[in-house]
N, CA, C and O atoms as CSV, one atom per row, in Angstrom:
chain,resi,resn,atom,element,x,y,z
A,1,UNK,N,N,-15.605,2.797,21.365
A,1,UNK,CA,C,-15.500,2.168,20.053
A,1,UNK,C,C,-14.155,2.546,19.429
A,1,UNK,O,O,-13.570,3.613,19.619
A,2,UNK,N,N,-13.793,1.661,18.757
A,2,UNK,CA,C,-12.088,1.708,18.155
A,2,UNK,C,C,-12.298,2.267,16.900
A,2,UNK,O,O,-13.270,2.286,16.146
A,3,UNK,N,N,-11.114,2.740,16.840
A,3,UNK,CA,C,-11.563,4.443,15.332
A,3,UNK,C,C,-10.759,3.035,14.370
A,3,UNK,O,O,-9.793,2.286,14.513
A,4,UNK,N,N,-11.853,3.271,13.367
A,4,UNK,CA,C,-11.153,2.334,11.841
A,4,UNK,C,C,-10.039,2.778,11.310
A,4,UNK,O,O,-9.633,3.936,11.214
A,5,UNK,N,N,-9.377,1.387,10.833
A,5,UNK,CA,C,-7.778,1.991,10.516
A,5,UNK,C,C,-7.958,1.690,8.720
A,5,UNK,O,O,-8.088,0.668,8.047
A,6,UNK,N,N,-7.879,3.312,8.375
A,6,UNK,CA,C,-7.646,3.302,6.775
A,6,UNK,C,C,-6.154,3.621,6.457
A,6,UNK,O,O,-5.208,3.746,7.236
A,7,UNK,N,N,-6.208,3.730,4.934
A,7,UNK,CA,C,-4.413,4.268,4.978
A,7,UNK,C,C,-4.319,5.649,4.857
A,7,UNK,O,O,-3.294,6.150,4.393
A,8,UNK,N,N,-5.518,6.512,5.316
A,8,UNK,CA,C,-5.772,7.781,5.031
A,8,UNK,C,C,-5.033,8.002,6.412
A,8,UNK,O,O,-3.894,8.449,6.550
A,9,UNK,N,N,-5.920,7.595,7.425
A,9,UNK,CA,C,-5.602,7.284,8.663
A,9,UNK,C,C,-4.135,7.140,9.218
A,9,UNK,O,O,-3.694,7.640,10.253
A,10,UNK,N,N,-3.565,6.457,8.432
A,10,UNK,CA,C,-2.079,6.101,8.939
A,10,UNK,C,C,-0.949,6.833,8.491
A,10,UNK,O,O,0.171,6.980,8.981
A,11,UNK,N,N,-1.696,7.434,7.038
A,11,UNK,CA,C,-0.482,8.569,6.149
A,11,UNK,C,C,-0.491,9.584,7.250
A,11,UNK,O,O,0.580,9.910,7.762
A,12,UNK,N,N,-1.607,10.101,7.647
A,12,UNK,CA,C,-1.696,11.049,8.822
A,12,UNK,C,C,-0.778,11.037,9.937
A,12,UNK,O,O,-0.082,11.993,10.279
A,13,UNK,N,N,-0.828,9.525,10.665
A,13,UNK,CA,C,-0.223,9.287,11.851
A,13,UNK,C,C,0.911,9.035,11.992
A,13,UNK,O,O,1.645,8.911,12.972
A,14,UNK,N,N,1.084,8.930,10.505
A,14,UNK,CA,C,2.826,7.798,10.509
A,14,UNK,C,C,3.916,9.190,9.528
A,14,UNK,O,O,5.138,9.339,9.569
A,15,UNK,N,N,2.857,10.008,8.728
A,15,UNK,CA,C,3.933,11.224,8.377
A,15,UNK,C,C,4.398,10.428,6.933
A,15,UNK,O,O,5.547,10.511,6.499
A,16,UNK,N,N,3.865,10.042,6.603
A,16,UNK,CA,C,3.897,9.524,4.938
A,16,UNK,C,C,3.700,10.274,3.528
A,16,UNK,O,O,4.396,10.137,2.522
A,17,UNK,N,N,2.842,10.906,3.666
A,17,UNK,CA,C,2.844,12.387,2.738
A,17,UNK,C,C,2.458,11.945,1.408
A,17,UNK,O,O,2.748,12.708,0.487
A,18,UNK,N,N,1.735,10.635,1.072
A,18,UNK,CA,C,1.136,10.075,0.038
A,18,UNK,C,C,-0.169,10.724,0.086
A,18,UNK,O,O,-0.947,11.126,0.952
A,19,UNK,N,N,-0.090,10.657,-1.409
A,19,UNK,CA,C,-1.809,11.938,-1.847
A,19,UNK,C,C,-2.632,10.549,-2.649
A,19,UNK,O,O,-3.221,10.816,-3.696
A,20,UNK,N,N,-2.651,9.543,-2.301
A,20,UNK,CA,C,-3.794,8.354,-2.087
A,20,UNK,C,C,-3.052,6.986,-1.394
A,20,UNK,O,O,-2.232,6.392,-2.093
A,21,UNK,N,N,-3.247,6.647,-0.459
A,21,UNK,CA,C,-3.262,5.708,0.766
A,21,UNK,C,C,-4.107,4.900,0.776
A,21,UNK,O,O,-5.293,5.229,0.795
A,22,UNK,N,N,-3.637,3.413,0.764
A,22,UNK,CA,C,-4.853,2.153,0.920
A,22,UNK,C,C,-4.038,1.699,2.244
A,22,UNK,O,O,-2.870,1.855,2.603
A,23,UNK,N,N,-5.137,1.089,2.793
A,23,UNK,CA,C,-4.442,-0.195,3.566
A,23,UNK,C,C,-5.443,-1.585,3.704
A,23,UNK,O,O,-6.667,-1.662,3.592
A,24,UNK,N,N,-4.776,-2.285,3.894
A,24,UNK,CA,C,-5.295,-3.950,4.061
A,24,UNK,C,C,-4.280,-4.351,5.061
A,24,UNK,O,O,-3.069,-4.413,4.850
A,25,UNK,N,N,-5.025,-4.674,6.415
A,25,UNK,CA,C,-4.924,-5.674,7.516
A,25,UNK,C,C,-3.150,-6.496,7.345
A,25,UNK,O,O,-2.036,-6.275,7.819
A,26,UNK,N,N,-3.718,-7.432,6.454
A,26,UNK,CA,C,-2.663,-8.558,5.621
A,26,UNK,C,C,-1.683,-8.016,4.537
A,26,UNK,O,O,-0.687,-8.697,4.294
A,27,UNK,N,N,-1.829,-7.159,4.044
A,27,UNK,CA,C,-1.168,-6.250,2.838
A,27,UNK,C,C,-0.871,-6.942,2.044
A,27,UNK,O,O,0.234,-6.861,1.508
A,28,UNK,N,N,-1.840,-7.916,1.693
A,28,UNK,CA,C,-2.179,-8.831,0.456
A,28,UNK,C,C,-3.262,-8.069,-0.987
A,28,UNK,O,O,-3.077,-8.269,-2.188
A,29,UNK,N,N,-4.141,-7.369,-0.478
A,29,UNK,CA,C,-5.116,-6.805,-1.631
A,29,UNK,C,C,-5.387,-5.671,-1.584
A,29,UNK,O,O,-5.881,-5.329,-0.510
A,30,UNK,N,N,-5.258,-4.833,-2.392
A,30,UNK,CA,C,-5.676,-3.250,-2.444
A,30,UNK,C,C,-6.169,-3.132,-3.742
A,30,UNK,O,O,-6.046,-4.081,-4.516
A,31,UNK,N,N,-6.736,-2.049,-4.103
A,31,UNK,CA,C,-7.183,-1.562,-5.287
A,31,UNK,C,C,-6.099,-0.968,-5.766
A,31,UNK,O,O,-5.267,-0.512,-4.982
A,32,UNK,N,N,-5.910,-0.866,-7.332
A,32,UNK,CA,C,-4.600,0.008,-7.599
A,32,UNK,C,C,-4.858,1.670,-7.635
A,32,UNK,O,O,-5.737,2.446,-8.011
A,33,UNK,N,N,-3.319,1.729,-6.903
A,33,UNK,CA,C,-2.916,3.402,-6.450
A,33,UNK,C,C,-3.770,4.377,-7.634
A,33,UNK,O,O,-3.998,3.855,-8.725
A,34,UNK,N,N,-4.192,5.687,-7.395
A,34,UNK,CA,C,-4.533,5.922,-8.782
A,34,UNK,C,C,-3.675,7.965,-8.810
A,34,UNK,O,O,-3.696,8.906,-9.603
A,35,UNK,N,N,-3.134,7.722,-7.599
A,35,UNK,CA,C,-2.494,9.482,-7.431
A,35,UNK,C,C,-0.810,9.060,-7.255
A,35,UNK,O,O,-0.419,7.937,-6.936
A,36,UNK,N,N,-0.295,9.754,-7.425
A,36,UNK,CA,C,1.413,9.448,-6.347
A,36,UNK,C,C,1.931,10.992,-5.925
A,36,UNK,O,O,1.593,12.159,-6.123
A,37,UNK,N,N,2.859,10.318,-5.291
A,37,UNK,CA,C,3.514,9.537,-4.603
A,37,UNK,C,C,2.225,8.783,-3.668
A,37,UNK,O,O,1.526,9.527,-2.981
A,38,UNK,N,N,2.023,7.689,-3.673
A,38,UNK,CA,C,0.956,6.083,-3.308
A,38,UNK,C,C,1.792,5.723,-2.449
A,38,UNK,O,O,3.005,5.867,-2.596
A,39,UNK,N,N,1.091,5.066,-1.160
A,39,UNK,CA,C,1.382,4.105,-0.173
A,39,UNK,C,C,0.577,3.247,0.282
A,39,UNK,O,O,-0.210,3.603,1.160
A,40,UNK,N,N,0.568,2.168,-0.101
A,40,UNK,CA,C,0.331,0.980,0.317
A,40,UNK,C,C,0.578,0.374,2.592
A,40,UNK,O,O,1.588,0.376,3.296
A,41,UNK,N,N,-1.012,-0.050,2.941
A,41,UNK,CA,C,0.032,0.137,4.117
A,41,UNK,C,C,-0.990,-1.214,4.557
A,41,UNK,O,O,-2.084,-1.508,4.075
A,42,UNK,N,N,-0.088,-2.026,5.828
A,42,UNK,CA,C,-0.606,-2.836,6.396
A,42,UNK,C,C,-0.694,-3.011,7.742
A,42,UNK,O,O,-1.167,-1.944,8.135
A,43,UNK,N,N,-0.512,-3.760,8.746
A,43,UNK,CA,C,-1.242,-3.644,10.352
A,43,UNK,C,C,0.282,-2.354,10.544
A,43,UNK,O,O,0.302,-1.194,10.956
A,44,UNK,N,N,1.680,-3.525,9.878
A,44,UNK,CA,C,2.510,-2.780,10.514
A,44,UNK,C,C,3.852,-1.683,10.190
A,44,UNK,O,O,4.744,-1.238,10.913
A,45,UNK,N,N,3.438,-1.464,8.447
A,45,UNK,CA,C,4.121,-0.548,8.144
A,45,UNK,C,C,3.731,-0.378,6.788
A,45,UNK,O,O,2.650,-0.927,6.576
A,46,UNK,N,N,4.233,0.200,5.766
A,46,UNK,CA,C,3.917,0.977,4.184
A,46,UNK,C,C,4.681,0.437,2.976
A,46,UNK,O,O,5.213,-0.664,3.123
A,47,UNK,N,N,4.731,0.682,2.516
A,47,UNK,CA,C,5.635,1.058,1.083
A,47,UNK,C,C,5.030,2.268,0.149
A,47,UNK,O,O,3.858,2.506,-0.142
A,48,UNK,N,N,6.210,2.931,-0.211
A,48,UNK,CA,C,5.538,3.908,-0.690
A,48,UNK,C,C,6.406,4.229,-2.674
A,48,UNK,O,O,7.549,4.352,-3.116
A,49,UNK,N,N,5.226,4.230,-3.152
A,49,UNK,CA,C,5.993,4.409,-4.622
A,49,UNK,C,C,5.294,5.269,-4.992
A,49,UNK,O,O,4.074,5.428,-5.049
A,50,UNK,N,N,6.568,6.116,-5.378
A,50,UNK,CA,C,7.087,7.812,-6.270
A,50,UNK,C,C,5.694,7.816,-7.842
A,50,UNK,O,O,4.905,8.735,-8.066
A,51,UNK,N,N,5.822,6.515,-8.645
A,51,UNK,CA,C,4.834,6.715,-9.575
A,51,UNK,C,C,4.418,5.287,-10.200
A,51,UNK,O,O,5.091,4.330,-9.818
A,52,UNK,N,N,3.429,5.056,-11.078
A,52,UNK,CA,C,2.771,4.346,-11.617
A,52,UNK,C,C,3.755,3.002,-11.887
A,52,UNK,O,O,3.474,1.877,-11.471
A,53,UNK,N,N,5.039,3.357,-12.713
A,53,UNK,CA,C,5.441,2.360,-13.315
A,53,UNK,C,C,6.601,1.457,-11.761
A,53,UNK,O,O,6.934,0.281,-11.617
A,54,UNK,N,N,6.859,2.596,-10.974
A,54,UNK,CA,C,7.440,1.512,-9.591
A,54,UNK,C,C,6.270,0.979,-9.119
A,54,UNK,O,O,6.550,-0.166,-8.764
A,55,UNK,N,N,4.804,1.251,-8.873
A,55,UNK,CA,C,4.176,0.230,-8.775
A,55,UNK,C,C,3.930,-1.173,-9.684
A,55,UNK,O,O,3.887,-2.274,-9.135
A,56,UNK,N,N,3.807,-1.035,-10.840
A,56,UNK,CA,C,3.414,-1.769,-11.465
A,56,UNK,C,C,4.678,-2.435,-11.834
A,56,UNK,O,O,4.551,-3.019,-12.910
A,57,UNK,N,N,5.692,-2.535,-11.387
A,57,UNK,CA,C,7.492,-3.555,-11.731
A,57,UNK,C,C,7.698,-4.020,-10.005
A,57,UNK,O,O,8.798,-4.258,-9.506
A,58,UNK,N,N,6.666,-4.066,-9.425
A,58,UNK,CA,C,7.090,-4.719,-7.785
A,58,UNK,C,C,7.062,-6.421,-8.025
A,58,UNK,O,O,6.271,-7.089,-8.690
A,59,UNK,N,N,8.067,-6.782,-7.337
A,59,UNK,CA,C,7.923,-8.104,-7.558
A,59,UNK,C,C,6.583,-9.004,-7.084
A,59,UNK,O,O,5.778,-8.538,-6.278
A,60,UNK,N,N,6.463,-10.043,-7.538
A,60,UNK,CA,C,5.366,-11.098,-7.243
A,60,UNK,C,C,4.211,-10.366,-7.063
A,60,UNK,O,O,3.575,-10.795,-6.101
A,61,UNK,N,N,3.614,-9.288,-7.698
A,61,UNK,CA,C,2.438,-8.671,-7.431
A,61,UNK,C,C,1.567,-9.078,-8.978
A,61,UNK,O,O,2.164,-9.323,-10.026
A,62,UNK,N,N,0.248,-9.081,-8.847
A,62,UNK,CA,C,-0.544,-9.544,-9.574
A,62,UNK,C,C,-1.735,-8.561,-9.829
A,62,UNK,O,O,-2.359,-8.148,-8.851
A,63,UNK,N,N,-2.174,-8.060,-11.421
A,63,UNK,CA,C,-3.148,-7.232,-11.004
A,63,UNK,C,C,-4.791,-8.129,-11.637
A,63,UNK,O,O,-4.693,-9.161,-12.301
A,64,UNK,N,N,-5.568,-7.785,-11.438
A,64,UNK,CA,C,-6.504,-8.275,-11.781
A,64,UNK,C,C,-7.149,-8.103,-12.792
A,64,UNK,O,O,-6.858,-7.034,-13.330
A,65,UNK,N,N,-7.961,-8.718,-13.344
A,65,UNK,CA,C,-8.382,-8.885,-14.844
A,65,UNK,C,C,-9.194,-7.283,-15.234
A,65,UNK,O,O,-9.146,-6.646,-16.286
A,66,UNK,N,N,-9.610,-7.101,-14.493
A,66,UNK,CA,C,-10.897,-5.541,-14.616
A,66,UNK,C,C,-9.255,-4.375,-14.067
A,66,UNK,O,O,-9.156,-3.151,-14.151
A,67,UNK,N,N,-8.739,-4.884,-13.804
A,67,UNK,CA,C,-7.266,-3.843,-13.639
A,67,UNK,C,C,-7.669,-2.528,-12.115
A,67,UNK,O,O,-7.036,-1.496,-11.891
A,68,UNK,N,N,-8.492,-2.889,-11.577
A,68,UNK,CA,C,-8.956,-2.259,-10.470
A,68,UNK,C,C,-8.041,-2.627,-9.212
A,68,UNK,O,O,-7.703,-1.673,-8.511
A,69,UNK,N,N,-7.615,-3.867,-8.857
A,69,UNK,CA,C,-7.296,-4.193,-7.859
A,69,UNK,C,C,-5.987,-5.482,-7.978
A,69,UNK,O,O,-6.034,-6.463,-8.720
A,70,UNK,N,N,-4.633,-5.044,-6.818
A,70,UNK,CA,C,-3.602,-5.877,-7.068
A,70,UNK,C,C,-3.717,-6.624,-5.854
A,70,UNK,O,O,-4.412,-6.498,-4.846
A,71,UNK,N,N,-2.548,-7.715,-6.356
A,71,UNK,CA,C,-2.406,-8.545,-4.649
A,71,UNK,C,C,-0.880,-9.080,-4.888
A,71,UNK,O,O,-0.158,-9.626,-5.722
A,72,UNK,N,N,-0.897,-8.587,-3.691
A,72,UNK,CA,C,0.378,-9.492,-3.311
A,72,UNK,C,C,0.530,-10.660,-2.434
A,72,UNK,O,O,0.659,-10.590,-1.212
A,73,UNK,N,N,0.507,-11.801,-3.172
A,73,UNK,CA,C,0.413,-12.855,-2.357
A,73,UNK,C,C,1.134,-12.902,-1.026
A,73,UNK,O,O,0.748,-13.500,-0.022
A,74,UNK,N,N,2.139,-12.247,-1.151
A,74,UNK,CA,C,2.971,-12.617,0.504
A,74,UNK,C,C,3.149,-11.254,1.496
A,74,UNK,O,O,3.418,-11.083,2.685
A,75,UNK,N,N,2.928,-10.615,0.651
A,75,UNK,CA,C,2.238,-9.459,1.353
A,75,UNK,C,C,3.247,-8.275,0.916
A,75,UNK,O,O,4.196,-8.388,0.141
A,76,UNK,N,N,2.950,-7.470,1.387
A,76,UNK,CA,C,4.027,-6.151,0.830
A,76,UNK,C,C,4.902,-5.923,1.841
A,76,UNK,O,O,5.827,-5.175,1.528
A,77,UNK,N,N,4.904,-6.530,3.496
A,77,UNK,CA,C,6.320,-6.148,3.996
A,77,UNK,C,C,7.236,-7.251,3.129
A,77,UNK,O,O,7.981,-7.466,4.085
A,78,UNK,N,N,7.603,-7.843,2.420
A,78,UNK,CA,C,8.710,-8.210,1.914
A,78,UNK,C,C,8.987,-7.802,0.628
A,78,UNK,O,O,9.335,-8.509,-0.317
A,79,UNK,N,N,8.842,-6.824,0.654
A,79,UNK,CA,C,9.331,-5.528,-0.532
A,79,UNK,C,C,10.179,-4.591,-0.032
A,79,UNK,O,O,10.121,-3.826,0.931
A,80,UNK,N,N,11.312,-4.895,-1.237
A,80,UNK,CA,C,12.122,-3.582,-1.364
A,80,UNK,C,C,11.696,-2.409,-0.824
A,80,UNK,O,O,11.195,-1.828,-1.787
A,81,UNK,N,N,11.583,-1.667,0.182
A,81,UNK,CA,C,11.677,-0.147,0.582
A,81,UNK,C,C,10.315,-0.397,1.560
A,81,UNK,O,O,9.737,0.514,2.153
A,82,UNK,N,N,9.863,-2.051,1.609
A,82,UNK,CA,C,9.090,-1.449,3.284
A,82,UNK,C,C,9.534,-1.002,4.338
A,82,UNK,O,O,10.585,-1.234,4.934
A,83,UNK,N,N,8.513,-0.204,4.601
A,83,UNK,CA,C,9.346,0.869,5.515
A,83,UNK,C,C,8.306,0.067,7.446
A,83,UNK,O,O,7.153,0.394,7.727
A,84,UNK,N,N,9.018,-0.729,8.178
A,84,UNK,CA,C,8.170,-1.103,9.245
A,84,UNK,C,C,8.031,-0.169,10.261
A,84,UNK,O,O,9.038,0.495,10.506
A,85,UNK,N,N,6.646,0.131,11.163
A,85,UNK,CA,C,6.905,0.930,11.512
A,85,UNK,C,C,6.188,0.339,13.407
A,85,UNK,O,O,5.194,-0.357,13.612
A,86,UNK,N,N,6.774,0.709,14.050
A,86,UNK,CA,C,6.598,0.059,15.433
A,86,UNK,C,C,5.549,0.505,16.367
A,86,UNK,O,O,5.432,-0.033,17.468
């Protein structure tokens, strides 16, 4: 059986050093960060923001009405400081 891929999972593997980690498949929807330094991660790499207000000034990101959860329509590798990882 294939071990589930969280972003707990990947801060681990990938050496990211974020003290709360999401990931989504598509890196279209996460819940918002609620610790930092936060990383956001998807099949194939992260972004990682220092504090609250670089999350919340990322371009084309949208948060949701109950303020729990953002999306980025096109996903987060086409952000400033994704970091891809192979």
């Amino acid at each position: 059986m294939a071990e589930r891929v969280t972003g707990r999972r990947l801060n681990a593997r990938w050496g990211v050093r974020a003290l709360h980690a999401l990931y989504h498949q598509d890196g279209t929807w996460y819940h918002v960060l609620k610790r930092f330094p936060g990383a956001l991660f998807d099949a194939h790499g992260y972004i990682l923001f220092e504090d609250r207000p670089a999350l919340l000034s990322s371009a084309g990101m949208t948060i949701g009405e109950d303020k729990n959860w953002i999306n980025f329509p096109l996903g987060i590798s086409g952000l400033a400081g994704y970091v891809k990882v192979l």
